[in-house]
C-alpha positions in Angstrom: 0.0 0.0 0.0 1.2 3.8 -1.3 2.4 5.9 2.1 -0.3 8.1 3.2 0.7 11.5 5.2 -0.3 12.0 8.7 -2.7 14.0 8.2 -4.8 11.6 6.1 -4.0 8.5 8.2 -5.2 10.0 11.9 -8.3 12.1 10.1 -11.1 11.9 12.9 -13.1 8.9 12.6 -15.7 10.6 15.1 -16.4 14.3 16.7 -14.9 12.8 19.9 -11.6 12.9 18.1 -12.1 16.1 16.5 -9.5 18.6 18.8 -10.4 21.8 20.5 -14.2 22.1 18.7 -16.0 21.1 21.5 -18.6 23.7 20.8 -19.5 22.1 17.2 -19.2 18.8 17.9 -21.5 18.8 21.0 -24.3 21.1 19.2 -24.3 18.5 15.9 -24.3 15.5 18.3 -27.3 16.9 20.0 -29.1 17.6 16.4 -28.3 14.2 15.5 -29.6 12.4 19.1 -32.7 14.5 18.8 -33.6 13.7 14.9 -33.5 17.7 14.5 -30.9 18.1 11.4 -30.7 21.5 9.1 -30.7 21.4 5.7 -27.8 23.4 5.0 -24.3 24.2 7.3 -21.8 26.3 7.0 -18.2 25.7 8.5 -15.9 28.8 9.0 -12.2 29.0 10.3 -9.0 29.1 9.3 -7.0 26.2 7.3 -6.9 22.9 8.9 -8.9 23.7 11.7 -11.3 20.4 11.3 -14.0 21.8 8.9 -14.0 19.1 6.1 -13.0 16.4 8.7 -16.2 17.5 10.8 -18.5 18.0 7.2 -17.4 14.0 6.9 -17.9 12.3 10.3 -21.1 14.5 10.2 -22.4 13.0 7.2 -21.6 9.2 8.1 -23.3 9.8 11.4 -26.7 11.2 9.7 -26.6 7.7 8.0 -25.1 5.9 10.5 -27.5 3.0 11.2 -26.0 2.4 14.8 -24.3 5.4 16.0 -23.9 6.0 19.3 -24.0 9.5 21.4 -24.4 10.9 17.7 -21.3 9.2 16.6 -20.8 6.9 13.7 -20.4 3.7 14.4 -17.9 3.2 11.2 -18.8 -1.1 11.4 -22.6 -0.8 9.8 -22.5 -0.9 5.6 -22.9 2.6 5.2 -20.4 3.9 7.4 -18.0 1.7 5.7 -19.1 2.3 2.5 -18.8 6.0 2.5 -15.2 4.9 4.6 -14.2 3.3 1.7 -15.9 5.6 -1.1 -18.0 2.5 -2.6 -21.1 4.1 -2.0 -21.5 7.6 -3.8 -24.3 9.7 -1.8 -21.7 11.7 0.0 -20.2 14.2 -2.9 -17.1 16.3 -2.2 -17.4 19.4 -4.4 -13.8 21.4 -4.6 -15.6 24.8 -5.4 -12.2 26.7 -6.4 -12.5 24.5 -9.6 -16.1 24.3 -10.1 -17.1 28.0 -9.8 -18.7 28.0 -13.1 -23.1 28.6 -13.6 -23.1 25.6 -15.4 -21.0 23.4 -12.5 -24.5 24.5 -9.7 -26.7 23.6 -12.8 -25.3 20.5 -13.2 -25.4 19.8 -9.3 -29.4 20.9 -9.2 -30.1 18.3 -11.9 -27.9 15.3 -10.0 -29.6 16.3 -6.4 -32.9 16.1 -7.5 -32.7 12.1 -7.2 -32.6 10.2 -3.9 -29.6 8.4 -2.3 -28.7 4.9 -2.9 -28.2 3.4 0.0 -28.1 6.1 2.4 -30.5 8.0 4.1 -29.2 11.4 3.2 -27.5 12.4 0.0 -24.7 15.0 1.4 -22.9 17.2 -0.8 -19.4 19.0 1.0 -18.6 22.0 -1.2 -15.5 23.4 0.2 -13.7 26.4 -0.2 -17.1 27.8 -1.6 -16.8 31.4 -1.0 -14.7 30.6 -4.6 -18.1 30.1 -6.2 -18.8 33.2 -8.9 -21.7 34.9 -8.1 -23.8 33.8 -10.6 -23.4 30.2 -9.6 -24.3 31.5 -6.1 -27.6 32.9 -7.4 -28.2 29.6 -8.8 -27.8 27.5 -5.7 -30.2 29.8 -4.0 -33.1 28.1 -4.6 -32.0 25.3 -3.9 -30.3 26.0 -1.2 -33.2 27.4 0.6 -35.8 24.9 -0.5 -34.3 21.5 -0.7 -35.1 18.3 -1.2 -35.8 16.1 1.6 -33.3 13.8 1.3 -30.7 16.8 0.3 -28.3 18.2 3.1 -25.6 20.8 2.4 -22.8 21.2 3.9 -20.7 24.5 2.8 -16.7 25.3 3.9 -14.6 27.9 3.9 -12.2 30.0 5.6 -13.3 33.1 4.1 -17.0 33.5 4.9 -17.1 37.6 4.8 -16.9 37.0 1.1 -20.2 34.9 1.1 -23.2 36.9 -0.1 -25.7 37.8 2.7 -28.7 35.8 1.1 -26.4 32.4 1.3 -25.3 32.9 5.1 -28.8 33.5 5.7 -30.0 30.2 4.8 -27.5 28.2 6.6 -26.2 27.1 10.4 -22.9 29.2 10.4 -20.1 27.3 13.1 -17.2 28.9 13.5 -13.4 26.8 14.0 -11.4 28.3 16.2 -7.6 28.0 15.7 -6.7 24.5 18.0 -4.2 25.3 21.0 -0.5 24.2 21.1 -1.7 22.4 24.2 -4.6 20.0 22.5 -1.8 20.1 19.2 0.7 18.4 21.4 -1.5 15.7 22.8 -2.8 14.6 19.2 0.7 14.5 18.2 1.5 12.1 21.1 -0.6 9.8 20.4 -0.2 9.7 16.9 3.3 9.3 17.6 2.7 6.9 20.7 1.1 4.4 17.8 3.6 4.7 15.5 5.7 3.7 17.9 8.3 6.8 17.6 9.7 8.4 20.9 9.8 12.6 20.7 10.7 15.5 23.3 8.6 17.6 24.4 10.0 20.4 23.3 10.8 19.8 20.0 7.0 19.0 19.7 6.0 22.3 21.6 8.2 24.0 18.3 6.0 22.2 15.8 3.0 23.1 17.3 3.8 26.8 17.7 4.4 27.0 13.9 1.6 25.5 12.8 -0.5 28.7 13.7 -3.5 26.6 15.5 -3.7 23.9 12.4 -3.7 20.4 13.1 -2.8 20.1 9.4 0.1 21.9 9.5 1.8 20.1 12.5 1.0 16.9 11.5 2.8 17.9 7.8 5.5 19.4 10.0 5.6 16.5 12.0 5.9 14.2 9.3 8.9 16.1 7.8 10.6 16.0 11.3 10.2 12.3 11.0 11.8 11.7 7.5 14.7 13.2 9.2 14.8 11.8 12.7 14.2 8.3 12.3 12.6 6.8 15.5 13.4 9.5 18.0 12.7 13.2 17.3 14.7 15.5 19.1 14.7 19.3 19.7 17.7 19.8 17.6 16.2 17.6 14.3 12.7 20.3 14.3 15.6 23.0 14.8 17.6 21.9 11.7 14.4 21.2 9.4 12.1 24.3 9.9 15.3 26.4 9.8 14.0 27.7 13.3 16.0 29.7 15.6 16.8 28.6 19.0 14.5 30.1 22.2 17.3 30.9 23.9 18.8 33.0 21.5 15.7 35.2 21.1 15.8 35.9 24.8 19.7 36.6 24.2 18.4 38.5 21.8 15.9 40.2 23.7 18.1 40.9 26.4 20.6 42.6 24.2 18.1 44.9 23.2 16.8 45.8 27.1 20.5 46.2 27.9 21.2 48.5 24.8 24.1 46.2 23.9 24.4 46.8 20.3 27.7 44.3 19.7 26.3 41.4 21.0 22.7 41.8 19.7 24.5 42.5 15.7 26.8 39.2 16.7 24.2 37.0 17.5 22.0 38.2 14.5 25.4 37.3 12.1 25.5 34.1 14.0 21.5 33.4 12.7 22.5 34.3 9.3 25.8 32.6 9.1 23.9 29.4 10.2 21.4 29.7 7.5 18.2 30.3 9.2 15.2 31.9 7.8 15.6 36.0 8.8 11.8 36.3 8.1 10.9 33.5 10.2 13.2 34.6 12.7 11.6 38.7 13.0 8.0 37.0 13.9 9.5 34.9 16.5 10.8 38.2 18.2 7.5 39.9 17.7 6.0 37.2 19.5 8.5 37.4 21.8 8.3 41.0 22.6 4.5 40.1 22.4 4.2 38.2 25.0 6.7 40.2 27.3 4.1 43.0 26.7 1.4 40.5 27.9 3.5 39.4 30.6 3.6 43.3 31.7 0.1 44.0 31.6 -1.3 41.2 33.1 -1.1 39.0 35.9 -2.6 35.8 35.2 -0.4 34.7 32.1 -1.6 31.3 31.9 -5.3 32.1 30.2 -3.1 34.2 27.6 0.4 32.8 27.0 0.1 29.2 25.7 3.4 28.5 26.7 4.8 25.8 29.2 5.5 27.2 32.8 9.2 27.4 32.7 8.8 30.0 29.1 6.0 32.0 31.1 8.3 32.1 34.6 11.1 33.4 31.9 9.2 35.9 30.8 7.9 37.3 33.7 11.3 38.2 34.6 12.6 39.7 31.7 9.5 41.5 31.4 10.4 43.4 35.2 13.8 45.0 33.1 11.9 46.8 30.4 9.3 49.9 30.1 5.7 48.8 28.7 5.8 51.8 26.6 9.3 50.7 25.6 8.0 47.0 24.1 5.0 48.9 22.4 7.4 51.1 20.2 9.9 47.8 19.7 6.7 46.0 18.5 5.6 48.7 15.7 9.7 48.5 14.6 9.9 44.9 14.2 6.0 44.9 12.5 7.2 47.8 10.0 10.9 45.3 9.3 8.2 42.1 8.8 6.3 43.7 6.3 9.7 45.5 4.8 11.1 41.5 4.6 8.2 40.5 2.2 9.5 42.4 -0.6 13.4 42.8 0.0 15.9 40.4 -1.3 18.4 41.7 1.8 16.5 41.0 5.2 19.4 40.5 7.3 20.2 44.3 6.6 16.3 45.6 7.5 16.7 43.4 10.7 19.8 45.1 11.6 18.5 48.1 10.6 15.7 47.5 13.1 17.8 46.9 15.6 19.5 49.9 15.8 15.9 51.9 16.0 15.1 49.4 18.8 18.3 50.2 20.6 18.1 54.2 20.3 14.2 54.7 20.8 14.3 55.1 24.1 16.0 58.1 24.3 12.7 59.5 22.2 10.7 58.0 24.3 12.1 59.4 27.5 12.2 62.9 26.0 8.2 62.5 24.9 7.7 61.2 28.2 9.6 64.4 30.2 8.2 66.5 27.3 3.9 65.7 28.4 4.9 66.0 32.1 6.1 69.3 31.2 3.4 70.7 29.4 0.8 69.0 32.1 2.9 70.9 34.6 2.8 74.3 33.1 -0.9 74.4 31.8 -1.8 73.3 35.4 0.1 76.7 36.6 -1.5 78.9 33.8 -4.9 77.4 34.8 -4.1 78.3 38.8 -5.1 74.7 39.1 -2.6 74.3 42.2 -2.6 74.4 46.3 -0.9 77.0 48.1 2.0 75.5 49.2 2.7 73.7 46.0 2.5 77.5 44.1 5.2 78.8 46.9 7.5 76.2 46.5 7.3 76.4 42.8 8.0 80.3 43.0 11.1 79.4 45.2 11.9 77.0 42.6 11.2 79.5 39.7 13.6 81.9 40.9 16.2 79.2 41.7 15.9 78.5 38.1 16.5 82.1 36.7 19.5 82.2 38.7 20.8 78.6 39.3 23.7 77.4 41.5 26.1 75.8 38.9 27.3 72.5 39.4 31.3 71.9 40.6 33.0 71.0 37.8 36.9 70.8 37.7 37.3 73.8 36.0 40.0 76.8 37.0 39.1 79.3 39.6 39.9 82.1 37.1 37.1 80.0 34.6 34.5 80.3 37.7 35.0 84.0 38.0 34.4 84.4 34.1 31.4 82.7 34.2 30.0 84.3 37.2 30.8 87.9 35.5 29.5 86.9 32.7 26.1 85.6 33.6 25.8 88.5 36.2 26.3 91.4 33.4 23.8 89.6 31.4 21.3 90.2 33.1 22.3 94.1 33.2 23.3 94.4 29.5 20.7 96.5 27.4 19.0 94.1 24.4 19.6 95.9 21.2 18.7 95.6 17.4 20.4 93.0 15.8 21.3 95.2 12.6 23.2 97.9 15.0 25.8 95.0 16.0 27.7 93.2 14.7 27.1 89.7 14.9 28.0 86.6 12.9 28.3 82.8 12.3 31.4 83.2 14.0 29.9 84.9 17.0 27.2 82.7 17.6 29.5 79.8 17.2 31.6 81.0 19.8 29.2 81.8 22.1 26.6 78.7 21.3 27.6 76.6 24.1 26.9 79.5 26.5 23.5 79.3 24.5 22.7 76.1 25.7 24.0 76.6 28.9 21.5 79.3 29.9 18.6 77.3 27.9 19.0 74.0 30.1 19.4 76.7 33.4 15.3 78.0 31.9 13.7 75.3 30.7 15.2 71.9 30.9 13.4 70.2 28.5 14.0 72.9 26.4 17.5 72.2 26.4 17.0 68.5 25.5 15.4 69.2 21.9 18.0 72.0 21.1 20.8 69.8 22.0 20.1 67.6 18.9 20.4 71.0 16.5 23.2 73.0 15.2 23.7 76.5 14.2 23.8 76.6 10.3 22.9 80.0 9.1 22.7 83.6 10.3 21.0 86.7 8.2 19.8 90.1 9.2 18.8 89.0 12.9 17.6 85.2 12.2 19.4 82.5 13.3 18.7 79.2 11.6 19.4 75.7 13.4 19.0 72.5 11.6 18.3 69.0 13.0 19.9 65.4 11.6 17.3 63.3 10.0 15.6 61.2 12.9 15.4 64.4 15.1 11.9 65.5 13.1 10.2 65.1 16.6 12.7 67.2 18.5 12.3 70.0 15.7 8.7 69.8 15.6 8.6 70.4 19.4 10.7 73.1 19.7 8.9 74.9 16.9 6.1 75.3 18.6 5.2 79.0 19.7 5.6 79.2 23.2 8.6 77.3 23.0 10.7 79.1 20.5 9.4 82.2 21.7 11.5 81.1 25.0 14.4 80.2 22.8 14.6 83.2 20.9 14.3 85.3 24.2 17.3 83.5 25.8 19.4 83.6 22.9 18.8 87.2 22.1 19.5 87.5 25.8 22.9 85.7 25.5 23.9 87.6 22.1 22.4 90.9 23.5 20.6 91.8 20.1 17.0 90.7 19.3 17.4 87.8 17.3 14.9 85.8 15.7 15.0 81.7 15.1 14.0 79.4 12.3 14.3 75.6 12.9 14.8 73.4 9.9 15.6 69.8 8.9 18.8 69.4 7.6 18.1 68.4 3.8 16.3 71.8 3.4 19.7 73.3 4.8 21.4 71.5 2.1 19.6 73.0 -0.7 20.0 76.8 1.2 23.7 76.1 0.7 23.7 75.2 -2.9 21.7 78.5 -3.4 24.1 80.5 -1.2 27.2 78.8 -3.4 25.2 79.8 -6.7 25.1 83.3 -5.6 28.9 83.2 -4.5 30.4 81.9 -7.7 28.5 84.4 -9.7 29.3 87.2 -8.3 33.1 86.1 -8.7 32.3 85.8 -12.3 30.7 89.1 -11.9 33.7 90.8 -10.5 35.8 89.2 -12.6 34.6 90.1 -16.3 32.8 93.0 -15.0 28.7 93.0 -14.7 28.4 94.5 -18.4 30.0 91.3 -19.4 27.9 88.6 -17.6 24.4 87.6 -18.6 22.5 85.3 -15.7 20.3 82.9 -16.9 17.5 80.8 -15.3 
């Protein structure tokens, strides 16, 4: 006899060995015990879920002439003949190749006429939200008056594409996706009758990629097999799914926690190096990160996490080292480098690309963080929203901030008393029009660090965007400071009125002239410059061959 897969050998011979539908089996069991049997179904769910194994126990137990709890009884002549396909009253219809008008036309004619032998004639039409709609339009008639004898059952795991008038007229059930929990038993007892030993792991990591499909882990399974021999170990469904280890993603993951950029690009050479699948590998650390965000937010892990004890104790702990908000902005990363992987031919870059985002967004994060806690703080004060005491301690500290003690730093004494002049005659020194002094790139330059000295002594946060920018350009009393690319957030703070209205007040301050600020990103700095270069190198021309001589075009 030819080999048969898994899958087809250990198809459920009754809805007792159907896994993880409970809630279908025991409502068609109860139709059948109590004689009370639509004339049309519909089975939803995702791929190999149970639906056509279901559809076919369900029609041998409607004919079943000695079934038992509403089970088939697969001895009497009809179970066995629909077992063994002699007996042709149960149709399986593939609709993705029968979509056709005349395909339903030629199905209308053929279940006009009774069974042979059975009690019901049973047409399965799976996949039939493949069915044009035409052909749906006519099946409804019969679909909603059938013959006696005529049951339906319809499957398919896209039922949102079925039109209204169909899902009207039949029993819709619903397959969820089966757990790695009731995967793992079924694979145990397959493998207990082959008579192949397997560990437990290496079975946990075949039902965790088979996305809640018996189908798929008993194909996976079966793979593993042709490999192993009679003993499957964790290493053998390591080397044949081209899966990476669990503890390197928590390596991995801890890497990423600790900021440690070396290791986490070492270990991610070490995946590529050893030829495992980078795609594969970015949704086992979304699921990762995924569950550590779980593990963060919730307490009782076991209703969530289908994971064994030890994984969920694991991830509790690593969980306690990292920032919820942290995990969230790591999980839209690694989602935006899953869907970049699809279409690239270098995913190993992308992923280390990733990476580094992962390892720097924190900083962001902190500064949107201190940012809102900032603004919260100063609305409440324009609002008056504040107690007494709280308002006199925050004048004390308001006036500890215009003039703040400075830190010690191991500076020279002569330094100190520089400083201290400085700041002290600043306060003193009249603010006058910019175009009456004489002020440059090179002043402001010179005198920037000072700049940001007396921002972070105002307004702290303040001090945190500007940091990230750099004086570029200076004309006629505007000073323009442009930000890297990945700084659009800092930029877009600062910008805002009240905040460069501060900015422009201390630095007007420092450079005692009223100066005014633009902020920009640096590519629009770039094309300033060209401008600025045109204009230089044609007025050389200019001087040169005198301006009779010269004729500027656009």
């Amino acid at each position: 006899m030819a080999y048969q897969a898994l899958y087809r050998r250990f198809r459920p011979m009754t809805f007792d060995h159907v896994m993880g539908q409970e809630h279908i089996t025991t409502t068609l069991k109860n139709q059948i015990n109590s004689n009370n049997i639509s004339h049309a179904y519909l089975f939803s769910g995702t791929r190999g879920t149970g639906k056509t194994s279901t559809a076919k126990v369900f029609a041998r137990a409607i004919n079943c002439i000695n079934n038992t709890d509403g089970n088939p009884c697969n001895e009497c002549e009809a179970c066995k003949g629909l077992l063994e396909e002699t007996i042709m009253d149960v149709i399986e219809m593939d609709a993705a190749s029968n979509t056709g008008v005349d395909d339903i036309r030629d199905l209308r004619e053929k279940a006009k006429y009774p069974p042979s032998k059975c009690r019901y004639k049973v047409y399965i039409i799976d996949e039939v939200h493949m069915i044009s709609k035409s052909a749906f339009n006519a099946l409804l008639k019969t679909l909603e008056e059938p013959p006696k004898h005529l049951i339906f059952i319809l499957a398919t795991t896209e039922p949102q594409k079925l039109p209204a008038t169909i899902l009207s007229r039949c029993q819709r059930f619903d397959f969820k996706r089966i757990s790695v929990k009731n995967i793992i038993k079924n694979m145990e007892v397959i493998l207990e009758e082959i008579g192949v030993k397997a560990e437990e792991k290496g079975l946990n990591l075949i039902a965790r990629n088979s996305d809640g499909a018996m189908r798929d882990a008993l194909s996976l399974l079966d793979q593993c097999l042709s490999f192993s021999g009679d003993e499957l170990t964790n290493n053998h469904v390591l080397s044949i799914l081209g899966i990476v280890n669990n503890d390197i993603i928590y390596n991995i993951a801890e890497s990423v926690i600790e900021k440690n950029t070396q290791k986490a690009l070492e270990l991610i050479n070490d995946i590529d190096v050893n030829g495992k699948d980078i795609n594969q590998f970015i949704k086992d650390l979304i699921l990762h990160f995924r569950n550590l965000m779980v593990a963060k937010a919730s307490n009782n892990l076991e209703n969530i996490i289908d994971e064994p004890e030890e994984i969920i104790d694991r991830l509790k702990e690593q969980s306690n080292k990292i920032d919820i908000n942290r995990i969230i902005n790591i999980l839209k990363i690694l989602s935006d480098a899953d869907a970049q992987c699809k279409w690239s031919s270098q995913p190993k870059i992308i992923l280390e690309v990733s990476l580094i985002r992962m390892l720097n967004e924190s900083s962001s994060l902190e500064l949107r963080e201190l940012m809102e806690r900032v603004n919260t703080l100063e609305e409440r004060l324009d609002k008056g929203n504040i107690d007494s005491n709280a308002s006199l301690e925050r004048q004390i500290n308001k006036g500890a901030e215009r003039r703040p003690i400075a830190p010690v730093e191991n500076t020279s004494p002569d330094q100190d008393n520089q400083d201290t002049q400085t700041e002290a005659s600043s306060d003193s020194m009249e603010i006058k029009d910019a175009a009456n002094i004489n002020i440059n790139m090179d002043t402001i330059i010179k005198e920037w660090n000072n700049i940001l000295k007396a921002i972070k002594s105002e307004r702290i946060a303040l001090h945190a965007l500007i940091m990230e920018g750099k004086p570029v350009g200076y004309k006629t009393g505007t000073l323009t400071i442009a930000f890297d690319e990945g700084f659009m957030f800092h930029k877009e703070a600062i910008d805002k009125t009240e905040n460069k209205e501060i900015v422009e007040g201390i630095i007007s301050k420092c450079l005692k002239a009223n100066i005014k600020v633009k902020f920009i990103m640096s590519e629009d700095n770039l094309e300033n410059n060209d401008d600025e270069q045109d204009k230089k190198l044609i007025q050389k021309v200019i001087d040169l061959f005198g301006e009779d001589l010269v004729e500027i075009e656009e």
